[in-house]
mmJSON file of the N, C-alpha and C atoms, coordinates in Angstrom:
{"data_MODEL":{"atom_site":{
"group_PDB":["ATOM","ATOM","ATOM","ATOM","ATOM","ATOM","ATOM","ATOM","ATOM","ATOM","ATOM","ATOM","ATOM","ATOM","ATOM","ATOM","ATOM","ATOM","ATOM","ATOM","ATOM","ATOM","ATOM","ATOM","ATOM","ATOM","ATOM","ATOM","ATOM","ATOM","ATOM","ATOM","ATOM","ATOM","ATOM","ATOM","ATOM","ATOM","ATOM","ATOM","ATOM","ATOM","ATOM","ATOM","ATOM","ATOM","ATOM","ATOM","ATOM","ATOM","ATOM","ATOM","ATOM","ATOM","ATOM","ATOM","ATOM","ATOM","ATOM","ATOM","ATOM","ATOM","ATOM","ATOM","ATOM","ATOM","ATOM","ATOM","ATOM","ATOM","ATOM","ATOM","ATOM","ATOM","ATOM","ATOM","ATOM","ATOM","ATOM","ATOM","ATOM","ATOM","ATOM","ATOM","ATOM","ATOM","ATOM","ATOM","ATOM","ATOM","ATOM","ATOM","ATOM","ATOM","ATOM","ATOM","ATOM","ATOM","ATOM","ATOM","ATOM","ATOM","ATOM","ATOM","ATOM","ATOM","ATOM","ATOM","ATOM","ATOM","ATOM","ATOM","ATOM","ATOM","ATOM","ATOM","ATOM","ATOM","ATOM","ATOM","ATOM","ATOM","ATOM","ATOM","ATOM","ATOM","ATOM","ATOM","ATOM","ATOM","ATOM","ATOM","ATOM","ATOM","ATOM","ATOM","ATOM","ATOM","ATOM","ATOM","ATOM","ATOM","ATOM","ATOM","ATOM","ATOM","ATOM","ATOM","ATOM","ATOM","ATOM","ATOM","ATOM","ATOM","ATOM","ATOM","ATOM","ATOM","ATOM","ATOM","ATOM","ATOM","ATOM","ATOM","ATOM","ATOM","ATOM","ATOM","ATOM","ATOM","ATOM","ATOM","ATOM","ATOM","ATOM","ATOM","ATOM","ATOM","ATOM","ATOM","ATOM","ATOM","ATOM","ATOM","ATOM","ATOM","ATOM","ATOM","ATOM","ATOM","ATOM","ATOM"],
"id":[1,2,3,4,5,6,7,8,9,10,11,12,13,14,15,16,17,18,19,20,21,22,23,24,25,26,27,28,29,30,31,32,33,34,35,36,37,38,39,40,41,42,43,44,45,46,47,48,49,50,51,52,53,54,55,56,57,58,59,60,61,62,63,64,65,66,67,68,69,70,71,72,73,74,75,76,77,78,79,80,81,82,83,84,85,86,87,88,89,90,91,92,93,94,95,96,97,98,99,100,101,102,103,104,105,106,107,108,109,110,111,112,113,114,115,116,117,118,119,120,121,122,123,124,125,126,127,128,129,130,131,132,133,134,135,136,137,138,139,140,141,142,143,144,145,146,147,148,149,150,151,152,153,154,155,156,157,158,159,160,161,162,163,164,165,166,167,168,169,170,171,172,173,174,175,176,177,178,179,180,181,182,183,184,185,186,187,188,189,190,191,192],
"type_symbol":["N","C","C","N","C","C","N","C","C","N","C","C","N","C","C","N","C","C","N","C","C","N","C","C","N","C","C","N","C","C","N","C","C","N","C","C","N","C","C","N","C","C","N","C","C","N","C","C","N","C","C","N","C","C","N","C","C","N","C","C","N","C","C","N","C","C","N","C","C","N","C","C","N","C","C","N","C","C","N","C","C","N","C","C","N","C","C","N","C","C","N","C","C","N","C","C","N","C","C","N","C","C","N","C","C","N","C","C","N","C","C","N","C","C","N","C","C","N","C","C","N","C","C","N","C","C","N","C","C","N","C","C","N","C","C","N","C","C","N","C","C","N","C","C","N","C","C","N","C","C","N","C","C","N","C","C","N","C","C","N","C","C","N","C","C","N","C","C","N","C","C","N","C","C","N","C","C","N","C","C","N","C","C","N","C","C","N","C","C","N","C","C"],
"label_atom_id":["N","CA","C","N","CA","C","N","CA","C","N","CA","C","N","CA","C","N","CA","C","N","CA","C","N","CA","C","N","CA","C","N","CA","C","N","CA","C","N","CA","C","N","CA","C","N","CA","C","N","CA","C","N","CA","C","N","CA","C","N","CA","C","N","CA","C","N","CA","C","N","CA","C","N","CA","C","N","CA","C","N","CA","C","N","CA","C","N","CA","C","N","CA","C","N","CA","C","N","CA","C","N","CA","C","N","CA","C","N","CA","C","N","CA","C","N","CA","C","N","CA","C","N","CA","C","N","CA","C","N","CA","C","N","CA","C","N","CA","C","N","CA","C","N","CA","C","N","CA","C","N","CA","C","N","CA","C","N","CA","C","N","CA","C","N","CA","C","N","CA","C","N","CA","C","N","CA","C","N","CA","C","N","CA","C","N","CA","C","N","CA","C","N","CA","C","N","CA","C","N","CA","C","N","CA","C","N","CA","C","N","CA","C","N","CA","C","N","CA","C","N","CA","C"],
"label_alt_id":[null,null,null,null,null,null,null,null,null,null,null,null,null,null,null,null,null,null,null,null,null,null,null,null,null,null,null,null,null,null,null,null,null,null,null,null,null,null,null,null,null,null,null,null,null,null,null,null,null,null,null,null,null,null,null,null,null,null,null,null,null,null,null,null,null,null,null,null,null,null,null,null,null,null,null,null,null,null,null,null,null,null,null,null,null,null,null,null,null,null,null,null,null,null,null,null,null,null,null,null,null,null,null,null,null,null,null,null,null,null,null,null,null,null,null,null,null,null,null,null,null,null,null,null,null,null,null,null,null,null,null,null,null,null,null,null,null,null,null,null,null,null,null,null,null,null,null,null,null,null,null,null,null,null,null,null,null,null,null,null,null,null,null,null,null,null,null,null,null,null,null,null,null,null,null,null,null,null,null,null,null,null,null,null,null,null,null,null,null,null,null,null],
"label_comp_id":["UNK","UNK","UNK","UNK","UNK","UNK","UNK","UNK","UNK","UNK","UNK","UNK","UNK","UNK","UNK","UNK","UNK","UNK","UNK","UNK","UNK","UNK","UNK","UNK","UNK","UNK","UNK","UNK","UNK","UNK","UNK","UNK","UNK","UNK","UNK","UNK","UNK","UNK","UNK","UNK","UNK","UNK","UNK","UNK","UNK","UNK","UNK","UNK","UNK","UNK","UNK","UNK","UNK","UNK","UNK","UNK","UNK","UNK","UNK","UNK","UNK","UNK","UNK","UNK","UNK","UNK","UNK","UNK","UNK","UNK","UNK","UNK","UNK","UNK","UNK","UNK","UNK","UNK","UNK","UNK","UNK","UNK","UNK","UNK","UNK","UNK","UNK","UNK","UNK","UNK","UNK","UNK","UNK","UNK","UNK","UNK","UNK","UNK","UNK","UNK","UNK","UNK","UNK","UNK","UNK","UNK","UNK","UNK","UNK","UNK","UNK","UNK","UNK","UNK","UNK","UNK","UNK","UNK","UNK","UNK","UNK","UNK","UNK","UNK","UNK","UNK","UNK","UNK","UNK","UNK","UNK","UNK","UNK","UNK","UNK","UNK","UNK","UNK","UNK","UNK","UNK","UNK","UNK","UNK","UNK","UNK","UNK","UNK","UNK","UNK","UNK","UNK","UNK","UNK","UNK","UNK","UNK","UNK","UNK","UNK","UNK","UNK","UNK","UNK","UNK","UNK","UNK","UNK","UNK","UNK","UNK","UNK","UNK","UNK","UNK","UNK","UNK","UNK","UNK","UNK","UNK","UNK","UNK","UNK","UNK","UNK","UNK","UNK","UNK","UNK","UNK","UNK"],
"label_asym_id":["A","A","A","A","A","A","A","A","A","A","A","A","A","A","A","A","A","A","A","A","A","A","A","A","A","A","A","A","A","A","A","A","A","A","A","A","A","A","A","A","A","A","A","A","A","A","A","A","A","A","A","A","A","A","A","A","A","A","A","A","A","A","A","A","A","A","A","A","A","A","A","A","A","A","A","A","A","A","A","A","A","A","A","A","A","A","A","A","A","A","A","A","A","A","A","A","A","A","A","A","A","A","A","A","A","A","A","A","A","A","A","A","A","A","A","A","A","A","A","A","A","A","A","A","A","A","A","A","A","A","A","A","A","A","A","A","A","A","A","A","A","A","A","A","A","A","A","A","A","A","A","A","A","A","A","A","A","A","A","A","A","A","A","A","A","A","A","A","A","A","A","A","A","A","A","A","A","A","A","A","A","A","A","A","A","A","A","A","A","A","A","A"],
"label_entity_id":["1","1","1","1","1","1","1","1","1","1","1","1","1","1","1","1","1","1","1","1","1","1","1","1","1","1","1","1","1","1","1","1","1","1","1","1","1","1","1","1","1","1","1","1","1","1","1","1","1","1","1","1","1","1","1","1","1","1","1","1","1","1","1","1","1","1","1","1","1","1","1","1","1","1","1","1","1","1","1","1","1","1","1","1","1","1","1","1","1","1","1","1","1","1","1","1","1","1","1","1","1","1","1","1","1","1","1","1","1","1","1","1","1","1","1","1","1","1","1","1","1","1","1","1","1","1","1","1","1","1","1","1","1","1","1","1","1","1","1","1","1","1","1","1","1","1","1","1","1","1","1","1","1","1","1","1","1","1","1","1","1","1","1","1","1","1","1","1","1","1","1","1","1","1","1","1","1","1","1","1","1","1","1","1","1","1","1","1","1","1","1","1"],
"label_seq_id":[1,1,1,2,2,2,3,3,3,4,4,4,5,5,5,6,6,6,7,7,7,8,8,8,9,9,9,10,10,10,11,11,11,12,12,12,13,13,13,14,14,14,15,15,15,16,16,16,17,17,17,18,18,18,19,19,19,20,20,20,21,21,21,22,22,22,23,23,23,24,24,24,25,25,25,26,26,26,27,27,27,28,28,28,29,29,29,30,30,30,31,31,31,32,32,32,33,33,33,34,34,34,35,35,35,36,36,36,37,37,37,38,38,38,39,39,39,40,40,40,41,41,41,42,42,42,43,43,43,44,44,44,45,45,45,46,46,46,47,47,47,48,48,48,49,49,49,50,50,50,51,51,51,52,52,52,53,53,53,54,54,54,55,55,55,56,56,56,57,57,57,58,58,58,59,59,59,60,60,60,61,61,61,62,62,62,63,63,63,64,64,64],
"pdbx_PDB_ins_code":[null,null,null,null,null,null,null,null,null,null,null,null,null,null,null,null,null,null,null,null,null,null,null,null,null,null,null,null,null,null,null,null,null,null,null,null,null,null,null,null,null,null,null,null,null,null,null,null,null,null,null,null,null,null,null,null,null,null,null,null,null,null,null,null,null,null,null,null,null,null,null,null,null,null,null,null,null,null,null,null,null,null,null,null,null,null,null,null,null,null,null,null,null,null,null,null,null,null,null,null,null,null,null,null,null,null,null,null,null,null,null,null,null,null,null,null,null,null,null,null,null,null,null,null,null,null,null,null,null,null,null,null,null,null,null,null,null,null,null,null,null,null,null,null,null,null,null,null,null,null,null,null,null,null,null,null,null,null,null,null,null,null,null,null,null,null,null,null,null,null,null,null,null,null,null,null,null,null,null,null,null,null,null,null,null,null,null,null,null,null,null,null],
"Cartn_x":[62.6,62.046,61.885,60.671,60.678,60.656,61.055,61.44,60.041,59.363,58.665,59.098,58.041,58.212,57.98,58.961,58.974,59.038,57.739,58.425,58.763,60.064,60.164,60.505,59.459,59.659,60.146,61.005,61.773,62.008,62.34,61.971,63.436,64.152,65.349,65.576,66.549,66.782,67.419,67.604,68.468,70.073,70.505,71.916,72.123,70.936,71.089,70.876,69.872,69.772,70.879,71.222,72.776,73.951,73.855,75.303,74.975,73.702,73.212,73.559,72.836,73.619,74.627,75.53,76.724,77.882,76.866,77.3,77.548,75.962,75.195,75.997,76.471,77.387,78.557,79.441,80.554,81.017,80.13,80.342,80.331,81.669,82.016,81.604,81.894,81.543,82.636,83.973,84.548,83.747,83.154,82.575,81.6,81.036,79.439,79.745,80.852,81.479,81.797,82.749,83.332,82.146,81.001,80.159,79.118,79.091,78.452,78.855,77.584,78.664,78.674,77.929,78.775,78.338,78.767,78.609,77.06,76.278,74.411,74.419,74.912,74.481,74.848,75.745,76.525,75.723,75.645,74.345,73.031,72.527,71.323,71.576,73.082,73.224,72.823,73.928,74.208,72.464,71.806,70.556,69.843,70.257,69.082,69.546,70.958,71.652,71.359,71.398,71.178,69.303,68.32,66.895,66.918,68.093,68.234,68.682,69.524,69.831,69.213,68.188,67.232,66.048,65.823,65.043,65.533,66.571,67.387,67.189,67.805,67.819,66.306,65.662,64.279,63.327,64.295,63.455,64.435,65.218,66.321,67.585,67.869,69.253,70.203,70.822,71.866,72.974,74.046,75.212,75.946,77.068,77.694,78.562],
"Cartn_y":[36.133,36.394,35.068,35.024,33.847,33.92,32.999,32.813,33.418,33.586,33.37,33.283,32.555,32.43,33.715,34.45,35.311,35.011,35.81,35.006,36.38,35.903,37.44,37.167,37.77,37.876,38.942,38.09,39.433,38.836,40.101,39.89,40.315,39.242,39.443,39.186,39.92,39.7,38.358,37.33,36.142,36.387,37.511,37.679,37.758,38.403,38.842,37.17,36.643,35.233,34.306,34.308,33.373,34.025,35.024,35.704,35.125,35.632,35.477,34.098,33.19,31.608,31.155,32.098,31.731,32.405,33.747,33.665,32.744,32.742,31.745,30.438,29.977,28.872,28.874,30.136,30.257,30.913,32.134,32.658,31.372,31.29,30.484,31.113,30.477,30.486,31.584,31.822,33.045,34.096,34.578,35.858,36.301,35.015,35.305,35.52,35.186,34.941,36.635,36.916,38.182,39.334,38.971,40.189,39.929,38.934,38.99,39.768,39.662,40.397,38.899,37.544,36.485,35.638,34.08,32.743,32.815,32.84,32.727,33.497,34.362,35.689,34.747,34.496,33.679,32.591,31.763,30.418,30.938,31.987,32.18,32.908,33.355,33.88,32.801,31.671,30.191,29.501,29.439,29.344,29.541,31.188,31.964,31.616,31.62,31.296,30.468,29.584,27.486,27.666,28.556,28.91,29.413,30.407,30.892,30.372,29.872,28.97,27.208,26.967,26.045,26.723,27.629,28.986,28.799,29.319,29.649,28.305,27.343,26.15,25.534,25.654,25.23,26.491,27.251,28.42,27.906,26.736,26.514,27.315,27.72,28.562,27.725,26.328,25.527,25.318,26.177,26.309,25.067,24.094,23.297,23.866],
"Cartn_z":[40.537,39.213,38.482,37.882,37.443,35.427,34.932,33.936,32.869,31.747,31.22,29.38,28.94,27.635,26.884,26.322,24.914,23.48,22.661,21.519,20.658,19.958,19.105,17.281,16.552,15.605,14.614,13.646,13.011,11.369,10.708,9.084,9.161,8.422,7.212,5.93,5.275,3.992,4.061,2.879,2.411,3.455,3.109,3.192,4.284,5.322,6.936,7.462,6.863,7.422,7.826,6.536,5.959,6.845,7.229,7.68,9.093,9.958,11.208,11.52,10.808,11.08,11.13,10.236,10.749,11.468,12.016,13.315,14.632,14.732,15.94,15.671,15.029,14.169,14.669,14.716,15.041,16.439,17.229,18.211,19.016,19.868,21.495,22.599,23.934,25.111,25.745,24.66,25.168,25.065,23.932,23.359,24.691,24.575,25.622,26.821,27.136,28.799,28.801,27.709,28.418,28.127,27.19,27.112,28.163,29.135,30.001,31.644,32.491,34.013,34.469,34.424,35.161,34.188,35.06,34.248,34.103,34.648,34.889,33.176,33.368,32.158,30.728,30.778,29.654,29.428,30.629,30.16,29.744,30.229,29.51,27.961,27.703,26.598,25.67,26.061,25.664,25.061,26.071,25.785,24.791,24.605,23.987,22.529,22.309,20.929,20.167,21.5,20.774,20.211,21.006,20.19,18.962,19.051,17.376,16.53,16.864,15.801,15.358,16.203,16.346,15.411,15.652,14.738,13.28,12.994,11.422,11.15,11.852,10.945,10.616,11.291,11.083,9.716,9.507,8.26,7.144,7.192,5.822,6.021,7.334,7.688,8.883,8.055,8.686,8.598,8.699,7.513,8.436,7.656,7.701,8.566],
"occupancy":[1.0,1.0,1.0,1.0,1.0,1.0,1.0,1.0,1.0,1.0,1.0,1.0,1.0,1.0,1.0,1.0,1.0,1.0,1.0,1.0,1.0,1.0,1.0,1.0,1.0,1.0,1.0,1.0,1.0,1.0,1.0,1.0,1.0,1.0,1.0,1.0,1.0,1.0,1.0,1.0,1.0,1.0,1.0,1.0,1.0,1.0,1.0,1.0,1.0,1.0,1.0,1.0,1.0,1.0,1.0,1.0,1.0,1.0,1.0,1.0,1.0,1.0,1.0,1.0,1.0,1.0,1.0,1.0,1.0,1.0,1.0,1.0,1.0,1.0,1.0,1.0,1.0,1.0,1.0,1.0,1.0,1.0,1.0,1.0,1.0,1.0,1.0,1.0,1.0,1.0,1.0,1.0,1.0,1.0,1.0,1.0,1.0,1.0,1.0,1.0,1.0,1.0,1.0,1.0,1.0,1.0,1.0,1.0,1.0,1.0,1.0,1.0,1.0,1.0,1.0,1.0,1.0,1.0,1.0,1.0,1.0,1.0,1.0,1.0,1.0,1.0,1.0,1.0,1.0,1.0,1.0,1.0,1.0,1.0,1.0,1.0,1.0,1.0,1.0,1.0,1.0,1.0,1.0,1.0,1.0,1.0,1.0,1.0,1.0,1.0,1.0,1.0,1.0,1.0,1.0,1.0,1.0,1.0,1.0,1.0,1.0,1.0,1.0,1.0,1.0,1.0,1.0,1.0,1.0,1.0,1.0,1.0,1.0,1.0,1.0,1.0,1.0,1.0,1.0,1.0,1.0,1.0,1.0,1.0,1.0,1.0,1.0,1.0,1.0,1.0,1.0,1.0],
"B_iso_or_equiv":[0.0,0.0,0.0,0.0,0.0,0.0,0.0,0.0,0.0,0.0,0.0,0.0,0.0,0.0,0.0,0.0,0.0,0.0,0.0,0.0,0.0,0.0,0.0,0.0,0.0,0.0,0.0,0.0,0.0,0.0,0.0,0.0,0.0,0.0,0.0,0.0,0.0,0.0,0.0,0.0,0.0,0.0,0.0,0.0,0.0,0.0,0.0,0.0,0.0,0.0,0.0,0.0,0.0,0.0,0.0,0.0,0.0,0.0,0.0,0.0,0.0,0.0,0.0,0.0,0.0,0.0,0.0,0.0,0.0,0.0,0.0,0.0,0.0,0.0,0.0,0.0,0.0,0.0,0.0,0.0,0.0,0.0,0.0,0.0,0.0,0.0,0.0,0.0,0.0,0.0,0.0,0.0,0.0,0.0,0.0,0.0,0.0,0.0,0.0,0.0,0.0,0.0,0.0,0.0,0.0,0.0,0.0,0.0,0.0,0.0,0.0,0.0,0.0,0.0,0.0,0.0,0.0,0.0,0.0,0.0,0.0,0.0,0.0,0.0,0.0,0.0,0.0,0.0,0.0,0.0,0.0,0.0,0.0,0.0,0.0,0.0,0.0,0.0,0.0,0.0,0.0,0.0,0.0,0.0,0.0,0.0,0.0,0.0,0.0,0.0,0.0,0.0,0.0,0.0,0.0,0.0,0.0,0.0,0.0,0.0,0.0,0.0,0.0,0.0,0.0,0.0,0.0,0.0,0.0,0.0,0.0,0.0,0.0,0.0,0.0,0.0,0.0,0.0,0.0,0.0,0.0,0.0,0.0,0.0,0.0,0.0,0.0,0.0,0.0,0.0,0.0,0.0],
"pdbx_formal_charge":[null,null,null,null,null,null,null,null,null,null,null,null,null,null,null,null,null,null,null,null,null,null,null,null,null,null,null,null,null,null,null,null,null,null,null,null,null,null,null,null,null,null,null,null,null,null,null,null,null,null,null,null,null,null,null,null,null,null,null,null,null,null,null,null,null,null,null,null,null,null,null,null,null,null,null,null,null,null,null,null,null,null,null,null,null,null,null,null,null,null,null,null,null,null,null,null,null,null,null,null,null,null,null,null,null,null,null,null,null,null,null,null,null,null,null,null,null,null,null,null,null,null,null,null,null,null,null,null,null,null,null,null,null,null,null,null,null,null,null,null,null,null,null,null,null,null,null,null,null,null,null,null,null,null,null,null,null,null,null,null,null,null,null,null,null,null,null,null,null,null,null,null,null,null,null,null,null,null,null,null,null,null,null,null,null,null,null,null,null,null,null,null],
"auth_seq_id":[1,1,1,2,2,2,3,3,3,4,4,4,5,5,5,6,6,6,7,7,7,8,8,8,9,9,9,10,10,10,11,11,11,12,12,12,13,13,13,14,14,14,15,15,15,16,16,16,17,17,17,18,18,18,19,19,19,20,20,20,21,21,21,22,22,22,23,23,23,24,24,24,25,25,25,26,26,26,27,27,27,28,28,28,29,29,29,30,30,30,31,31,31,32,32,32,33,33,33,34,34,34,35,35,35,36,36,36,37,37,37,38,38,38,39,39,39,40,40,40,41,41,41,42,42,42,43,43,43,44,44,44,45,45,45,46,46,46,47,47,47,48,48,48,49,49,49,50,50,50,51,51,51,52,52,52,53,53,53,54,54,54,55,55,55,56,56,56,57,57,57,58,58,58,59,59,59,60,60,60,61,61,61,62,62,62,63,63,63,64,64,64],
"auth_comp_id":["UNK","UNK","UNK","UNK","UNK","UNK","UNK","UNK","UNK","UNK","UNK","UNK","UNK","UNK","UNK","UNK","UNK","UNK","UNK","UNK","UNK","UNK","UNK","UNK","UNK","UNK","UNK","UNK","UNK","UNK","UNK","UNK","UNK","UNK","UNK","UNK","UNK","UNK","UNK","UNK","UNK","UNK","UNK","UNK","UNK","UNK","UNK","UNK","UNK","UNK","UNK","UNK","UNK","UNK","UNK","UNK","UNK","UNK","UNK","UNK","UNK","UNK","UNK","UNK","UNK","UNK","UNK","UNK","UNK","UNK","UNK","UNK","UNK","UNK","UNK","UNK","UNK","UNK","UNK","UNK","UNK","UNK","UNK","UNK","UNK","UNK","UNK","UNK","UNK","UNK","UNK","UNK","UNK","UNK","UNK","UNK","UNK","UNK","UNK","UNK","UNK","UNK","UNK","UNK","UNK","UNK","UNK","UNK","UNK","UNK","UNK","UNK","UNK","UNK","UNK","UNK","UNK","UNK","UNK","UNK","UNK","UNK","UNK","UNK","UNK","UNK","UNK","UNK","UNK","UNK","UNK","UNK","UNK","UNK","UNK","UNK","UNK","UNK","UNK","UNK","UNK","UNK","UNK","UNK","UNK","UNK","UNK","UNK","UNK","UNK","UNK","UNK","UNK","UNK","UNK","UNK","UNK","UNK","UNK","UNK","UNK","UNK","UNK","UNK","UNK","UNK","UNK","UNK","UNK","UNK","UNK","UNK","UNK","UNK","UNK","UNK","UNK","UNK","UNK","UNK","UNK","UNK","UNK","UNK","UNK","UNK","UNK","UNK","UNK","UNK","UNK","UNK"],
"auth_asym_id":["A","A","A","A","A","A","A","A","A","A","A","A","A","A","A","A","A","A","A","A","A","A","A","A","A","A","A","A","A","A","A","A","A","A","A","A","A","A","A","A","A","A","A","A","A","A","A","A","A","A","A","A","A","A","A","A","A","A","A","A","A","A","A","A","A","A","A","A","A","A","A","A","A","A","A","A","A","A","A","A","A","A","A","A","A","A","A","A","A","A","A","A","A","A","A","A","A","A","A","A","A","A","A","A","A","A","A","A","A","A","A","A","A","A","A","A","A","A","A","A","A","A","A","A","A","A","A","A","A","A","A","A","A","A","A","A","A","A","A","A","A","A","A","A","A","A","A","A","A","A","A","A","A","A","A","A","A","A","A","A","A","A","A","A","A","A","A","A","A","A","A","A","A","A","A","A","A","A","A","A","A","A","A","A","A","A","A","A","A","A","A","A"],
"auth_atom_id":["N","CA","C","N","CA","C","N","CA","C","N","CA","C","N","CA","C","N","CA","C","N","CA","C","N","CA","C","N","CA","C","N","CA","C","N","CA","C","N","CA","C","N","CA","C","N","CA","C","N","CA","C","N","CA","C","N","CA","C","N","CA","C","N","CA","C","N","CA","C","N","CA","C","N","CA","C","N","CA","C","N","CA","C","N","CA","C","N","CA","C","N","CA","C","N","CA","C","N","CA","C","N","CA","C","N","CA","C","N","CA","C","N","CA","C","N","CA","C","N","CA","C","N","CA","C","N","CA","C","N","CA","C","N","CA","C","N","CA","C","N","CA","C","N","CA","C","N","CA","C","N","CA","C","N","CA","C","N","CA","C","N","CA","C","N","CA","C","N","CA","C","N","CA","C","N","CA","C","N","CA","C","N","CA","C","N","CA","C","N","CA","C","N","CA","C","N","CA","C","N","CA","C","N","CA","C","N","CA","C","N","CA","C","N","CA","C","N","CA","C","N","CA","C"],
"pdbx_PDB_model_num":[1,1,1,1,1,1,1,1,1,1,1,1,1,1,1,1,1,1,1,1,1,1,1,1,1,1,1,1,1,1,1,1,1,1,1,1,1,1,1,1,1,1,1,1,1,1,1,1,1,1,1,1,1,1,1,1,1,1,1,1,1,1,1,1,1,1,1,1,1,1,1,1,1,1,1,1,1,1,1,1,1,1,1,1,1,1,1,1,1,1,1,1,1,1,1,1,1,1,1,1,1,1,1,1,1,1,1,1,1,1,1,1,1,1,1,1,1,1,1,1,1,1,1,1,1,1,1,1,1,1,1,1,1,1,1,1,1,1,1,1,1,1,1,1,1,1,1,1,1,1,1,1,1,1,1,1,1,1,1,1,1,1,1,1,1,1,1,1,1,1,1,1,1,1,1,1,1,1,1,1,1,1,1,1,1,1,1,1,1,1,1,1]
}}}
């Protein structure tokens, strides 16, 4: 299977933004590890996170 580019857009309120970032901010490599079935799953979790939050911060959503 080969990889392809998705793009997904989504509408939040101020508060969903701000909270979401600092999720993506704070969730570790435990969280993703154990909600994954292996390491592969987790790195692409890892991946997909570091886009979102490359995302938020680029709309003014960078919390310290």
């Amino acid at each position: 299977m080969t990889d392809q580019m998705v793009s997904v857009s989504v509408v939040l309120v101020h508060t969903e933004a701000v909270a979401l970032a600092q999720f993506v901010k704070r969730v570790g490599w435990s969280e993703m590890r154990v909600n994954a079935i292996d390491d592969q799953e987790a790195c692409d979790i890892r991946a997909a996170i570091q886009s979102l939050r490359t995302a938020l911060s680029e709309a003014g959503f960078a919390p310290r």
